[in-house]
C-alpha positions as CSV (number, residue, x, y, z in Angstrom):
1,X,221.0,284.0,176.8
2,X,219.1,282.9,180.0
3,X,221.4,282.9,183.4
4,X,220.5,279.4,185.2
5,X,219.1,280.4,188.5
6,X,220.5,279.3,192.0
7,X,218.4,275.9,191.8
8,X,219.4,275.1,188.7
9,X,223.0,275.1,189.2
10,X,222.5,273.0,192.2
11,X,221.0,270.4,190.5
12,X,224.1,270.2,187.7
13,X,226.6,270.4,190.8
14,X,224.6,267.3,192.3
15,X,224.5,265.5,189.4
16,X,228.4,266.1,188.2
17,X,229.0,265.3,192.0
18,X,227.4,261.5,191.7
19,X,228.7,260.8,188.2
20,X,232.4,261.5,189.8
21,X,231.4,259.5,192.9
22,X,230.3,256.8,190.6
23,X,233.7,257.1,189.0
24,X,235.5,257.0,192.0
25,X,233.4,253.8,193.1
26,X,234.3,252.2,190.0
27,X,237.9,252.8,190.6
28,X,237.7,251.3,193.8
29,X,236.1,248.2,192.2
30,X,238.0,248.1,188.9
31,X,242.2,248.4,189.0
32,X,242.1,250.1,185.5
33,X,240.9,253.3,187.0
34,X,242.5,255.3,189.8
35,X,239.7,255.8,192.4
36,X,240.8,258.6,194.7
37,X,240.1,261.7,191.8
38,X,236.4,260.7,191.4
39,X,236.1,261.0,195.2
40,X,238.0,264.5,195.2
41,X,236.0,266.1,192.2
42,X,233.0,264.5,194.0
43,X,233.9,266.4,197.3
44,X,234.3,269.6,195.9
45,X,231.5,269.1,193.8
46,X,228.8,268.4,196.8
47,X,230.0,270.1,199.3
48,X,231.4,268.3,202.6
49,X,228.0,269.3,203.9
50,X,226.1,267.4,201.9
51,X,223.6,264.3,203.3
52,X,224.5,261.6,200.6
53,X,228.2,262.3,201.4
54,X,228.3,262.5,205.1
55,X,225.6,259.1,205.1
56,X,228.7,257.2,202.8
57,X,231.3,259.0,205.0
58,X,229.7,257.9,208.6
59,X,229.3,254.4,206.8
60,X,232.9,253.7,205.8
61,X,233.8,254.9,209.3
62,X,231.6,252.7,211.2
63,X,233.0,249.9,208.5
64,X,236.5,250.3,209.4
65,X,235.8,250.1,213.3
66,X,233.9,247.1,212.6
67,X,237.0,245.9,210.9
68,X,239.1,247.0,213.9
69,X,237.2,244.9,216.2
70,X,236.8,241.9,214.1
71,X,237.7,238.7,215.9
72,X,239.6,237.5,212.6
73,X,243.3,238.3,212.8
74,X,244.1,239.4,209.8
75,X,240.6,241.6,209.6
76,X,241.9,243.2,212.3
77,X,245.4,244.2,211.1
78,X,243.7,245.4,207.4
79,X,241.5,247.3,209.6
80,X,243.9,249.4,211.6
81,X,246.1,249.8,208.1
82,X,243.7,250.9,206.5
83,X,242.0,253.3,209.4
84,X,246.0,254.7,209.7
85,X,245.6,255.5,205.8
86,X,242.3,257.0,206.2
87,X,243.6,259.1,208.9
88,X,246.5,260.8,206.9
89,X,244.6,261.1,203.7
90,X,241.8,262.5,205.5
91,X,244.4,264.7,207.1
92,X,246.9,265.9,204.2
93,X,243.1,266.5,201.8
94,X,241.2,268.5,203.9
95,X,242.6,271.7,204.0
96,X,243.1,271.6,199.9
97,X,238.8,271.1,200.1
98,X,238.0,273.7,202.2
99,X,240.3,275.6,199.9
100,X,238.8,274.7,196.7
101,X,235.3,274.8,198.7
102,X,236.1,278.5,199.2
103,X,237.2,279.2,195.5
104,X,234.2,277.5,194.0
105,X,231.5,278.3,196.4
């Protein structure tokens, strides 16, 4: 039995890692399905280093302070809700990544 080589594995990590972010996505989008262990699985999948991630990451950022400055009311209070959850998710999650990150490195 062939070992897959260095490459190889990559490529199934990558691939695992979009199918879960494509599940967490859907969870976002469809009540049914919980969102938030797509996203996790798809973390520790990619990597927190990895381009596609940190291009979605910086663009949900720059989304919520766009929603923070909104001139609608109510855009502006869902923004700084939701930018107070981000903050302790991001917060409370990131330690158990670098953790897992570690473990399955």
């Amino acid at each position: 039995m062939q070992i897959m080589t260095n490459s190889g594995v990559r490529l199934v990590r990558r691939t695992l890692g979009f199918l879960a972010l494509g599940v967490g996505i859907a969870g976002i989008l469809l009540p049914i399905i919980p969102g938030w262990p797509g996203f996790v699985v798809a973390i520790v999948l990619l990597g927190r280093r990895d381009p596609a991630l940190r291009h979605l990451h910086v663009f949900g950022r720059r989304t919520l302070r766009a929603m923070r400055r909104s001139r609608v009311r109510q855009m502006r209070r869902l923004g700084h809700w939701l930018s107070a959850h981000y903050v302790g998710m991001r917060r409370s999650i990131t330690p158990h990544l670098i953790q897992a990150e570690k473990m399955f490195g």
